[in-house]
Every structure is written in C-alpha cells, then in structure tokens.
mmCIF file of the N, C-alpha and C atoms, coordinates in Angstrom:
data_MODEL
# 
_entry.id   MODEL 
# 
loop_
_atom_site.group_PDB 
_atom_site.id 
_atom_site.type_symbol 
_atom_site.label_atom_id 
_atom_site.label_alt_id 
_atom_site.label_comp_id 
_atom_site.label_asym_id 
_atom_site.label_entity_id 
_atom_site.label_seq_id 
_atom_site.pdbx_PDB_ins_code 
_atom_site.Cartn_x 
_atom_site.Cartn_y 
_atom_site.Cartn_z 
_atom_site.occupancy 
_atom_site.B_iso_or_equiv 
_atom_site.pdbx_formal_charge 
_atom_site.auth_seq_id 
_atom_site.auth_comp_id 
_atom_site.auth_asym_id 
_atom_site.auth_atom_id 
_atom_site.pdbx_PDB_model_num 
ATOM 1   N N  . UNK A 1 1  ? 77.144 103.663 119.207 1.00 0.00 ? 1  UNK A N  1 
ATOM 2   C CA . UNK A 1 1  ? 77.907 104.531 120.080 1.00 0.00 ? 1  UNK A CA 1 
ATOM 3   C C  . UNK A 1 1  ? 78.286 105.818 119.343 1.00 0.00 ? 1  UNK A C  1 
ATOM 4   N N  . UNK A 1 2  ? 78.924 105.714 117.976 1.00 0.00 ? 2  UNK A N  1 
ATOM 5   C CA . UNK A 1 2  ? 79.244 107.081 117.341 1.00 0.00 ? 2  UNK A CA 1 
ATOM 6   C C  . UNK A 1 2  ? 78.062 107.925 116.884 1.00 0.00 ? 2  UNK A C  1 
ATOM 7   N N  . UNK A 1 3  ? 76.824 107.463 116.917 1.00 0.00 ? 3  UNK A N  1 
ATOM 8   C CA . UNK A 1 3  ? 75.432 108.058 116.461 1.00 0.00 ? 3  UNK A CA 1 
ATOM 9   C C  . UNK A 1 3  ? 75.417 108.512 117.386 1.00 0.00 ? 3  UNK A C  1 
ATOM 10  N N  . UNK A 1 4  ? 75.424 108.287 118.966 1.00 0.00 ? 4  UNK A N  1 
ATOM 11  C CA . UNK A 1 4  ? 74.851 108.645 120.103 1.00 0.00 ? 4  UNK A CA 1 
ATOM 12  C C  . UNK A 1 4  ? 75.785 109.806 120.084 1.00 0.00 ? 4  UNK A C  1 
ATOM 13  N N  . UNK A 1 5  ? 76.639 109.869 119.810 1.00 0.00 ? 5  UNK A N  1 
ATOM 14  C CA . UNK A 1 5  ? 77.894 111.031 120.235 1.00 0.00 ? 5  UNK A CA 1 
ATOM 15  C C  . UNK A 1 5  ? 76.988 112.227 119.326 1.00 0.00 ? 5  UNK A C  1 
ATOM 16  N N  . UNK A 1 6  ? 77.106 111.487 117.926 1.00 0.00 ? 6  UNK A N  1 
ATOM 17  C CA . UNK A 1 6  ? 77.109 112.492 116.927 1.00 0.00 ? 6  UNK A CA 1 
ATOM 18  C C  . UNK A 1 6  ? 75.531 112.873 117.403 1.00 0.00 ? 6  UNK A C  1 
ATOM 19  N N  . UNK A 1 7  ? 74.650 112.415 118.279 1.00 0.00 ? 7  UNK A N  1 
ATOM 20  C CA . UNK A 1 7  ? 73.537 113.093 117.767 1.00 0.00 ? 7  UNK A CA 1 
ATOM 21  C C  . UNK A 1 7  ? 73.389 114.196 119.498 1.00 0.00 ? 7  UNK A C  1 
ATOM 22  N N  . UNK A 1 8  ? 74.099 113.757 120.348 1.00 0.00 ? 8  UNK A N  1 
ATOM 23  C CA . UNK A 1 8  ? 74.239 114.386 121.321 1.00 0.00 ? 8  UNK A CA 1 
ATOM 24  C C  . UNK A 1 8  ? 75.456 115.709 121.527 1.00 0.00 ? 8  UNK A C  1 
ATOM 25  N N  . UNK A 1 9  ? 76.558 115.738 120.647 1.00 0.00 ? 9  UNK A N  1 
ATOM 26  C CA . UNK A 1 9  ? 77.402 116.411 120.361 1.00 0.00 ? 9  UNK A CA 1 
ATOM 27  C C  . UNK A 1 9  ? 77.476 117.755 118.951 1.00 0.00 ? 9  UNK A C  1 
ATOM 28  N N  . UNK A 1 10 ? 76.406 117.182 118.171 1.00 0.00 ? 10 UNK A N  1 
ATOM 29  C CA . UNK A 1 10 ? 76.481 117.916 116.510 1.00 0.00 ? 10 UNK A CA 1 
ATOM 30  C C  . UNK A 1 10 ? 75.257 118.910 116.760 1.00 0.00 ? 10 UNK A C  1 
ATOM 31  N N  . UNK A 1 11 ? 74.978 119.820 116.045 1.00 0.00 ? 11 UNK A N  1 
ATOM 32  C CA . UNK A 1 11 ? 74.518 120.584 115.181 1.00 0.00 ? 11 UNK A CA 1 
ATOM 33  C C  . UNK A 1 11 ? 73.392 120.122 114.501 1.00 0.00 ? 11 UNK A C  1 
ATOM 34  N N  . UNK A 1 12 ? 72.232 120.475 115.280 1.00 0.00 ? 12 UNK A N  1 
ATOM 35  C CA . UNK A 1 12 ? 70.792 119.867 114.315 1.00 0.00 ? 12 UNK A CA 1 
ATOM 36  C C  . UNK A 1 12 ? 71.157 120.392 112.810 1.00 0.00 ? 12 UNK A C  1 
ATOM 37  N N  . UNK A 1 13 ? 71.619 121.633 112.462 1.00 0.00 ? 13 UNK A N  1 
ATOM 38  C CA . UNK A 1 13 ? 71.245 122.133 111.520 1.00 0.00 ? 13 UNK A CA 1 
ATOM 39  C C  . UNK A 1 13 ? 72.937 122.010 110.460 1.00 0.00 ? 13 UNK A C  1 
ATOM 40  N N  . UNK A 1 14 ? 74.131 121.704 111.421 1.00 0.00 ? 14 UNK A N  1 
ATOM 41  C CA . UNK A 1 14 ? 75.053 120.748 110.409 1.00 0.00 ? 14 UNK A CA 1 
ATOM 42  C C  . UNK A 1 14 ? 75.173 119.576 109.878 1.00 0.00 ? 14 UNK A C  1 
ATOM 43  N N  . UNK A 1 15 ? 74.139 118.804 110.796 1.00 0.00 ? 15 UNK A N  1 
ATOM 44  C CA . UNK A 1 15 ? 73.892 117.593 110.293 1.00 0.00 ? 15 UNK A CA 1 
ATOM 45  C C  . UNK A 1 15 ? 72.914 117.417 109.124 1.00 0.00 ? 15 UNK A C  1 
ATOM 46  N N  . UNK A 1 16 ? 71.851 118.525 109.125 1.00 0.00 ? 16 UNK A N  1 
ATOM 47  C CA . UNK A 1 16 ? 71.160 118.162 108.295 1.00 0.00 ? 16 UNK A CA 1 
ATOM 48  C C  . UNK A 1 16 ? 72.210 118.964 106.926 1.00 0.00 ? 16 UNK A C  1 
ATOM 49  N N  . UNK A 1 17 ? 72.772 119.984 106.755 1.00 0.00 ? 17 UNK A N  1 
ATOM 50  C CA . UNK A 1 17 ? 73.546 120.297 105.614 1.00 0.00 ? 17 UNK A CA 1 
ATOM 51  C C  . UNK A 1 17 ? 74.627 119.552 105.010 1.00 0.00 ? 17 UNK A C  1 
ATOM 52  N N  . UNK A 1 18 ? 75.087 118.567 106.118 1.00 0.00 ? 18 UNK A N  1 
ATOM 53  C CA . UNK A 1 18 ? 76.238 117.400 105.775 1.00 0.00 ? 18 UNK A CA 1 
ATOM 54  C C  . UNK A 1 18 ? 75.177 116.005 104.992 1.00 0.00 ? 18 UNK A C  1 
ATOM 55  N N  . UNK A 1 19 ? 73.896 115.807 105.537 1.00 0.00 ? 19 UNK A N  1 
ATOM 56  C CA . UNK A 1 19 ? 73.347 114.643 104.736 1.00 0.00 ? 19 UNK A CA 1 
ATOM 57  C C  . UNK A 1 19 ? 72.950 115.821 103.504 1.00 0.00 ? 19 UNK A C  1 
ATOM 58  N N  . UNK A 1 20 ? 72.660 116.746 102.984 1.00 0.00 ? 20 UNK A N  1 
ATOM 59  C CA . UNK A 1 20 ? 72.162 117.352 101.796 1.00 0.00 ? 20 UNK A CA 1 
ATOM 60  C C  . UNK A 1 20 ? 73.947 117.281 101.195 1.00 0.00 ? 20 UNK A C  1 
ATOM 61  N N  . UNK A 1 21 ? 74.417 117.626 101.608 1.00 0.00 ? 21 UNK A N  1 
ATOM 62  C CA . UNK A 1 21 ? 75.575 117.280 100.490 1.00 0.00 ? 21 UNK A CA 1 
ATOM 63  C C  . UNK A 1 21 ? 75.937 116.411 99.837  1.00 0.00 ? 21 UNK A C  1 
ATOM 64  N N  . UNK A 1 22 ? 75.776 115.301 100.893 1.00 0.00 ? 22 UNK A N  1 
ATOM 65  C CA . UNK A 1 22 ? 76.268 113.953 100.716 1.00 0.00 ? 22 UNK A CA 1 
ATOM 66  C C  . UNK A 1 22 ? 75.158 113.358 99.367  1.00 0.00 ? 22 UNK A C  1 
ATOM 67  N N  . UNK A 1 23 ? 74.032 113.740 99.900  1.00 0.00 ? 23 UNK A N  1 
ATOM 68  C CA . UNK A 1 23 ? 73.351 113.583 98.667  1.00 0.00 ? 23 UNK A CA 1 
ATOM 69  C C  . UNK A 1 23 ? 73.051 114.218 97.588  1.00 0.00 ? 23 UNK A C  1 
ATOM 70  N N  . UNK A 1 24 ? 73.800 115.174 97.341  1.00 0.00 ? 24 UNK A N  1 
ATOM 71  C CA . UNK A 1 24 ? 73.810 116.618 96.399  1.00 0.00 ? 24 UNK A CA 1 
ATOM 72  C C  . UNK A 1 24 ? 75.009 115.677 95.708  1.00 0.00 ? 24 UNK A C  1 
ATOM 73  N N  . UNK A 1 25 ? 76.084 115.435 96.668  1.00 0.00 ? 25 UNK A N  1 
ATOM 74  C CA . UNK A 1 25 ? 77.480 114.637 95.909  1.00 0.00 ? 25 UNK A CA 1 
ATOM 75  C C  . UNK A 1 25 ? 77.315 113.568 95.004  1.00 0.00 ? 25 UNK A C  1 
ATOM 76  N N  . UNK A 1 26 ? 76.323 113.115 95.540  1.00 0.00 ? 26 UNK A N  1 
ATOM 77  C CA . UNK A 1 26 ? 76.346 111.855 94.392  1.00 0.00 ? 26 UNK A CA 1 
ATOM 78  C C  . UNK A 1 26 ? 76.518 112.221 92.540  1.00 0.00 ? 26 UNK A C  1 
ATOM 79  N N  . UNK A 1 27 ? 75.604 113.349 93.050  1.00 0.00 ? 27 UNK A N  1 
ATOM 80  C CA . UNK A 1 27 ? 75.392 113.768 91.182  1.00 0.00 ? 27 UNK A CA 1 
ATOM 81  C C  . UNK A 1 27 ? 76.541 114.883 90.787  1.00 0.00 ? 27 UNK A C  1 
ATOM 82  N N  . UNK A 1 28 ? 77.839 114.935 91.850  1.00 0.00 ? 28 UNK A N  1 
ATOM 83  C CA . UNK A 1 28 ? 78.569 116.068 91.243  1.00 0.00 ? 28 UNK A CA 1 
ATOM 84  C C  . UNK A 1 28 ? 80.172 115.328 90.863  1.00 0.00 ? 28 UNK A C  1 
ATOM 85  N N  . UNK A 1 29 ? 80.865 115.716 90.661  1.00 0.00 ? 29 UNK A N  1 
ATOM 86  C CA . UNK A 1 29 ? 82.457 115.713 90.101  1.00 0.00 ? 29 UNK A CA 1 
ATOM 87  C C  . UNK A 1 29 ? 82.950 116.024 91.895  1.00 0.00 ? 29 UNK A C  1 
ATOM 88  N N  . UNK A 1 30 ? 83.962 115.688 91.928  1.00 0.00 ? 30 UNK A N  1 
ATOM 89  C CA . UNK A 1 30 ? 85.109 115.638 93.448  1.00 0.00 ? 30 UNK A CA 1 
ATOM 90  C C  . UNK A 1 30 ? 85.142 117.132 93.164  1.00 0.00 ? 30 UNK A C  1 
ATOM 91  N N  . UNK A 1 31 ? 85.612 117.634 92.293  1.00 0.00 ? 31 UNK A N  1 
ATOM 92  C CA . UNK A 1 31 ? 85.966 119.302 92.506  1.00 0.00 ? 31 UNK A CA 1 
ATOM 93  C C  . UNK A 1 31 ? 85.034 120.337 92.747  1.00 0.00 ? 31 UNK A C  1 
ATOM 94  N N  . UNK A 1 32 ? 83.598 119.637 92.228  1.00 0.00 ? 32 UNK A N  1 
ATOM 95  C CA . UNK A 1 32 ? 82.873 120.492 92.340  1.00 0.00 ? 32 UNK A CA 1 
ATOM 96  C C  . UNK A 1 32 ? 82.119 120.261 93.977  1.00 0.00 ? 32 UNK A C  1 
ATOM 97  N N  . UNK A 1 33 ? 82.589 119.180 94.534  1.00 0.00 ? 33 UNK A N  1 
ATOM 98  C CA . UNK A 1 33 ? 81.636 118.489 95.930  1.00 0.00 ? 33 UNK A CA 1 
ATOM 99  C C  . UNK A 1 33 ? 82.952 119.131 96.913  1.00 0.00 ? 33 UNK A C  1 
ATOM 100 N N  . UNK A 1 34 ? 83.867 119.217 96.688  1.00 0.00 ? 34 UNK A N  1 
ATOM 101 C CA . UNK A 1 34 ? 84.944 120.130 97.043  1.00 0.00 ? 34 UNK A CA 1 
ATOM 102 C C  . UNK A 1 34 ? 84.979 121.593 97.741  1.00 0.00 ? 34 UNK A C  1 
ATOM 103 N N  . UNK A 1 35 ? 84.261 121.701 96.465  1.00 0.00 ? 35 UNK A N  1 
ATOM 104 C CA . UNK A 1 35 ? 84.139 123.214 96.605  1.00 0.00 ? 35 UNK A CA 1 
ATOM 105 C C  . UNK A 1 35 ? 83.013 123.497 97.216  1.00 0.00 ? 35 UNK A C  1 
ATOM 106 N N  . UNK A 1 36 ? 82.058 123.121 97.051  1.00 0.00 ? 36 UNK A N  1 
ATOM 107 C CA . UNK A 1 36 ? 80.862 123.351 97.756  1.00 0.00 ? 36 UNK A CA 1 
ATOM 108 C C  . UNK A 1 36 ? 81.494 122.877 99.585  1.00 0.00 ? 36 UNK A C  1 
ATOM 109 N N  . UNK A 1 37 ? 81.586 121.830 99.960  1.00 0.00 ? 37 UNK A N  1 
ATOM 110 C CA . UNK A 1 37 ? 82.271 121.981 101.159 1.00 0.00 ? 37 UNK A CA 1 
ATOM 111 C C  . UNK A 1 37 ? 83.014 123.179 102.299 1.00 0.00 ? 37 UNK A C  1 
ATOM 112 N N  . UNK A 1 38 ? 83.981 123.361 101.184 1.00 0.00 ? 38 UNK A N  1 
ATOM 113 C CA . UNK A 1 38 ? 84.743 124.914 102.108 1.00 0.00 ? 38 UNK A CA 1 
ATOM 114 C C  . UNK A 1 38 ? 83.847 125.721 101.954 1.00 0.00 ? 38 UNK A C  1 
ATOM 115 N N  . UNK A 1 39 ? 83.005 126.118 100.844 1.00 0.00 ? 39 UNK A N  1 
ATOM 116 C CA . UNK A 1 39 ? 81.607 127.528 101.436 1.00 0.00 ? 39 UNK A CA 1 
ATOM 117 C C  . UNK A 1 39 ? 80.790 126.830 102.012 1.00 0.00 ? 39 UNK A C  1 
ATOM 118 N N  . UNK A 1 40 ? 80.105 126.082 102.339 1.00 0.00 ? 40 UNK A N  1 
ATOM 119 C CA . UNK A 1 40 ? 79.414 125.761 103.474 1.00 0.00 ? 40 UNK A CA 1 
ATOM 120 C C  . UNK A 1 40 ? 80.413 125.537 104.714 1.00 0.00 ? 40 UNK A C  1 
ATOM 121 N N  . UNK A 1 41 ? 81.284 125.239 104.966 1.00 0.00 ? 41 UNK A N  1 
ATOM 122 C CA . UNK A 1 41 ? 82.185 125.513 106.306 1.00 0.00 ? 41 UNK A CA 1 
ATOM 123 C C  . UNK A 1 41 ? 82.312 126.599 106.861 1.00 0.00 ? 41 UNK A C  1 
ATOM 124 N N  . UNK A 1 42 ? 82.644 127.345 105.223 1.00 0.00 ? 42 UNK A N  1 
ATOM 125 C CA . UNK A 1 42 ? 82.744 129.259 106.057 1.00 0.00 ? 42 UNK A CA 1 
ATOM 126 C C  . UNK A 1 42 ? 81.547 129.845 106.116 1.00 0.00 ? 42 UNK A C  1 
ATOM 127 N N  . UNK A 1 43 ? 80.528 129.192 105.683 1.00 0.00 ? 43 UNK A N  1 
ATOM 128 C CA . UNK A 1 43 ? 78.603 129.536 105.658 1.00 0.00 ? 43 UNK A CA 1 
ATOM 129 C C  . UNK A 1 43 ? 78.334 129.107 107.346 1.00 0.00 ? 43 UNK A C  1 
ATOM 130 N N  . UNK A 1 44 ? 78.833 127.794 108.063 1.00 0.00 ? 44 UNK A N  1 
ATOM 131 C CA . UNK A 1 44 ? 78.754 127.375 109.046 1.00 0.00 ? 44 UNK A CA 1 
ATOM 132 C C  . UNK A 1 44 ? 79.281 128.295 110.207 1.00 0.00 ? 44 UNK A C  1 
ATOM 133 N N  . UNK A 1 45 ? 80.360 129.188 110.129 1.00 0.00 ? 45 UNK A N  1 
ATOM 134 C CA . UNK A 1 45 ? 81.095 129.801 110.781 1.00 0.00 ? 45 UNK A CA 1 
ATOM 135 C C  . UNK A 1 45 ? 79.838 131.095 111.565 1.00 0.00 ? 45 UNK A C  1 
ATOM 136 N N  . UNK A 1 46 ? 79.025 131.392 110.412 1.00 0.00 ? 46 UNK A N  1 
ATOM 137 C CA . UNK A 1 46 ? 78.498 132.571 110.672 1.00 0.00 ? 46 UNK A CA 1 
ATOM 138 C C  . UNK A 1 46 ? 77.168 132.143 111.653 1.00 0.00 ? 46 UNK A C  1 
ATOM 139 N N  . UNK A 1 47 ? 76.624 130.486 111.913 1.00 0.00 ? 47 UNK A N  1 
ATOM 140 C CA . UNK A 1 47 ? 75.608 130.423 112.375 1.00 0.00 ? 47 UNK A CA 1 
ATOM 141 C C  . UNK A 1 47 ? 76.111 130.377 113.939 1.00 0.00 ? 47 UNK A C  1 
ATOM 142 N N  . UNK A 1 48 ? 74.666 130.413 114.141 1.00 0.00 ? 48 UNK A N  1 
ATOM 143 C CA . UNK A 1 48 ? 74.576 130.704 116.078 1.00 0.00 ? 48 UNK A CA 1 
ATOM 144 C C  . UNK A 1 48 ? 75.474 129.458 117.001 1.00 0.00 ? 48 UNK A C  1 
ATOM 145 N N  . UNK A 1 49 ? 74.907 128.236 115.672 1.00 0.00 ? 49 UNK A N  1 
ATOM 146 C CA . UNK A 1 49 ? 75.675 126.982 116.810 1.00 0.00 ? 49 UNK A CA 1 
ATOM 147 C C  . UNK A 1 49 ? 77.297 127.301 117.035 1.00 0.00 ? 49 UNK A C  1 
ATOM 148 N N  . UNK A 1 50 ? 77.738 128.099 116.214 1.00 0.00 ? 50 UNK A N  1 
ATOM 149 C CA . UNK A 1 50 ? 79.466 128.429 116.296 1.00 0.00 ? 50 UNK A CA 1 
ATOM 150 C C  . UNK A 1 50 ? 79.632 128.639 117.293 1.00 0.00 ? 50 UNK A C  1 
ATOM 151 N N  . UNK A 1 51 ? 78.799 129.759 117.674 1.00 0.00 ? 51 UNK A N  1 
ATOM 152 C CA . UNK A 1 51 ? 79.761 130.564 119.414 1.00 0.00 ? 51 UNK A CA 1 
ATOM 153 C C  . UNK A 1 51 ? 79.520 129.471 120.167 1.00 0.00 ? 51 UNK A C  1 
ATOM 154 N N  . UNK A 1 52 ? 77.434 128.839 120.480 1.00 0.00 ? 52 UNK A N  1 
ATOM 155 C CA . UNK A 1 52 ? 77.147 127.716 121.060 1.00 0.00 ? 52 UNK A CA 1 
ATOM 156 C C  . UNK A 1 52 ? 78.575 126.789 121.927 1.00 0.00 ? 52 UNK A C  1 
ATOM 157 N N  . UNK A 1 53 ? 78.654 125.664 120.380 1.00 0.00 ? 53 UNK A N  1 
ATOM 158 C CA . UNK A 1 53 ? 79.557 124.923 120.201 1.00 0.00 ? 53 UNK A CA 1 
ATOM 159 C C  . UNK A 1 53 ? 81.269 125.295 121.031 1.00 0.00 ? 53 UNK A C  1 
ATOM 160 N N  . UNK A 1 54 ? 81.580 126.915 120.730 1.00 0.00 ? 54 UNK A N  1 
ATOM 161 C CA . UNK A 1 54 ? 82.993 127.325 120.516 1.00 0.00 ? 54 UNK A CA 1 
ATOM 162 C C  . UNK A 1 54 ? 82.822 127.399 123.201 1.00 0.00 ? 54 UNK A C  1 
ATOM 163 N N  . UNK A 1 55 ? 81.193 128.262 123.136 1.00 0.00 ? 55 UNK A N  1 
ATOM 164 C CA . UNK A 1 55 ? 81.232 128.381 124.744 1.00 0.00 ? 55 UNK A CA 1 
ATOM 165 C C  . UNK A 1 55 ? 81.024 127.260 125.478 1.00 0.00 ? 55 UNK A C  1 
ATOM 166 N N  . UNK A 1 56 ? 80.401 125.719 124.760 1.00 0.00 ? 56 UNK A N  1 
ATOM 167 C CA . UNK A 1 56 ? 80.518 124.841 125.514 1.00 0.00 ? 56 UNK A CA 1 
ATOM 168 C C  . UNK A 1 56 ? 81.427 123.870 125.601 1.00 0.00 ? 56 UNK A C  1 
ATOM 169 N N  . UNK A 1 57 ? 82.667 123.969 124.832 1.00 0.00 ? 57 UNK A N  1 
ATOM 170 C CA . UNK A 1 57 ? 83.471 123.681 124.676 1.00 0.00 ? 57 UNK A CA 1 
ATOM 171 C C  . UNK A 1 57 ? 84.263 124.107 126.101 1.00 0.00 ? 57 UNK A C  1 
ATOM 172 N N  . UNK A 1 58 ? 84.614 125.647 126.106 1.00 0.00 ? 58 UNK A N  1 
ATOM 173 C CA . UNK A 1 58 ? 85.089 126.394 126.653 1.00 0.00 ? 58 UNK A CA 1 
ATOM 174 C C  . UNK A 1 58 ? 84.589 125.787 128.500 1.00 0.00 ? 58 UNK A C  1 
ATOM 175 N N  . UNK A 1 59 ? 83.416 125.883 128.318 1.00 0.00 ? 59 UNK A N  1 
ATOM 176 C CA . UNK A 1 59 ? 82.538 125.692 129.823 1.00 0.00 ? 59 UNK A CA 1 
ATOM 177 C C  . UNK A 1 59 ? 82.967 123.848 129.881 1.00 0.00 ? 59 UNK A C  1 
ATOM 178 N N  . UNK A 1 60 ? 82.951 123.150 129.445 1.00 0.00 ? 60 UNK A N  1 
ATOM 179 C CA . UNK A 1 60 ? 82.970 121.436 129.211 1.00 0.00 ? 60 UNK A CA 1 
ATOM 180 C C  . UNK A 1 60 ? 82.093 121.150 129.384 1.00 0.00 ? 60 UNK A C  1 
ATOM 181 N N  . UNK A 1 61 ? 80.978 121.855 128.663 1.00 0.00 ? 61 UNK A N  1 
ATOM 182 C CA . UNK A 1 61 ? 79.470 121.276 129.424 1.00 0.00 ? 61 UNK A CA 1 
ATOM 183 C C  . UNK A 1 61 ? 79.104 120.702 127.120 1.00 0.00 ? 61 UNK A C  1 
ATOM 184 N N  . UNK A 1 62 ? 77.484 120.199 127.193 1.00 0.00 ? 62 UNK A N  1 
ATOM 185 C CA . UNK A 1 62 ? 77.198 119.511 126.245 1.00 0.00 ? 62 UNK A CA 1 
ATOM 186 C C  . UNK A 1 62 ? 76.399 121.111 125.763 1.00 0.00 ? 62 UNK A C  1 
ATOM 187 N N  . UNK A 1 63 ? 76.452 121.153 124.449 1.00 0.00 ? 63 UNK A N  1 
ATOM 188 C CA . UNK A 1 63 ? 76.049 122.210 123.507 1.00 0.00 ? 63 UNK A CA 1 
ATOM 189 C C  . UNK A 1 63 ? 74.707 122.388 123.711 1.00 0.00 ? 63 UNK A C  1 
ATOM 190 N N  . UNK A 1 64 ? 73.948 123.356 123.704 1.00 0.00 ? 64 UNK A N  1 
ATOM 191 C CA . UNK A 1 64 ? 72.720 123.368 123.682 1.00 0.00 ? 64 UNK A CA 1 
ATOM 192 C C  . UNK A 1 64 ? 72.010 124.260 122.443 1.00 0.00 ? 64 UNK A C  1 
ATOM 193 N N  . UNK A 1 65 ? 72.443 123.421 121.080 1.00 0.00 ? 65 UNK A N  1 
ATOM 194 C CA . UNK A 1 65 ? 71.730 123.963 120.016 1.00 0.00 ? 65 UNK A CA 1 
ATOM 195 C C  . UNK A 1 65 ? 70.381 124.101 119.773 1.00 0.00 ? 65 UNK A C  1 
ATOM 196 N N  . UNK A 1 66 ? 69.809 124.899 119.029 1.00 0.00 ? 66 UNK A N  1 
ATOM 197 C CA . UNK A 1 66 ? 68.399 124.831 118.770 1.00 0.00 ? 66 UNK A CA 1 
ATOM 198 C C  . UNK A 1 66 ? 68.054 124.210 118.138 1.00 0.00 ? 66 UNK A C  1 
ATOM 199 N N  . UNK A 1 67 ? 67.153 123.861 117.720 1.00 0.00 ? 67 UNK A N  1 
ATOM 200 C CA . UNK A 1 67 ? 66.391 122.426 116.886 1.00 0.00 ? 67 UNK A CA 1 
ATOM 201 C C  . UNK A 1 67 ? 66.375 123.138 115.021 1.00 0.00 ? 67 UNK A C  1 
ATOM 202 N N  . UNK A 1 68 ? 66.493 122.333 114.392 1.00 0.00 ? 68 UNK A N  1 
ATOM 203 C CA . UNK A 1 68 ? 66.832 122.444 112.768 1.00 0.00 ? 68 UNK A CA 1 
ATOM 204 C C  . UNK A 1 68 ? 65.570 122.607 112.636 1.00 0.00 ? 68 UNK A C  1 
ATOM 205 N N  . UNK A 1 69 ? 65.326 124.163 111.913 1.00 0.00 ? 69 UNK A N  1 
ATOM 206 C CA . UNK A 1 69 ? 64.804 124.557 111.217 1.00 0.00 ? 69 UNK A CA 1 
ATOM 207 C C  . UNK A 1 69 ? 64.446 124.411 109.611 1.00 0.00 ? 69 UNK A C  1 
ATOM 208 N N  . UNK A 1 70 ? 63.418 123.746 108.932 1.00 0.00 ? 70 UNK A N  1 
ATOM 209 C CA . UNK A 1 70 ? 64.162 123.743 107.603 1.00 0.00 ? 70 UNK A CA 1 
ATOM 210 C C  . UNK A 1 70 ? 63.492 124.898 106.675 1.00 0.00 ? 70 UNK A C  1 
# 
C-alpha cells in the first residue's frame, strides 16, 4: 500500500536521488549524509516536479511528472 502511494504520488526523478543517497550513505559519516541531504532538497526546489507537485496539490488532482531521466 505505501509503495503504491509512493510510486503514484513521488517524483520519478526524487526517488531515484533518495535511493542514490541512501546508497551513497552507507559509505559516509551522519554529518556528512546530513549535509548532502539539505543541498539536494534545495537542488530539488529548482526542478520542474516542484511547481508540478506544488499545482497538483493546489488542483487535488494526482501529479503528472515526467519520467526519470538518468
């Protein structure tokens, strides 16, 4: 049920930067997996899914992101 949300609700292209962290984290220190976090949040701010996300919110309709590019 929470996959179905998350894969019908998220960000092709936040999801794929949240599993690269997660696996970037393994090999780092908390402060440094930390930090990398808040600049990719404010890195996230600037992509297209933002407004996306921010107008279908607004509308109550389901996001219509574009497909992850890698």
């Amino acid at each position: 049920m929470y996959a179905r949300q998350l894969a019908d609700t998220c960000s092709p292209t936040s999801m794929a930067v949240i599993k690269r962290q997660i696996w970037d984290g393994l090999d780092t220190g908390c402060a440094t997996a930390a930090a990398e976090s808040v600049a990719l949040m404010a890195e996230s701010f600037t992509r297209p899914d933002f407004p996306e996300a921010m107008i279908a919110l607004r509308e109550r309709r389901k996001p219509a992101f574009l497909p992850y590019e890698s």
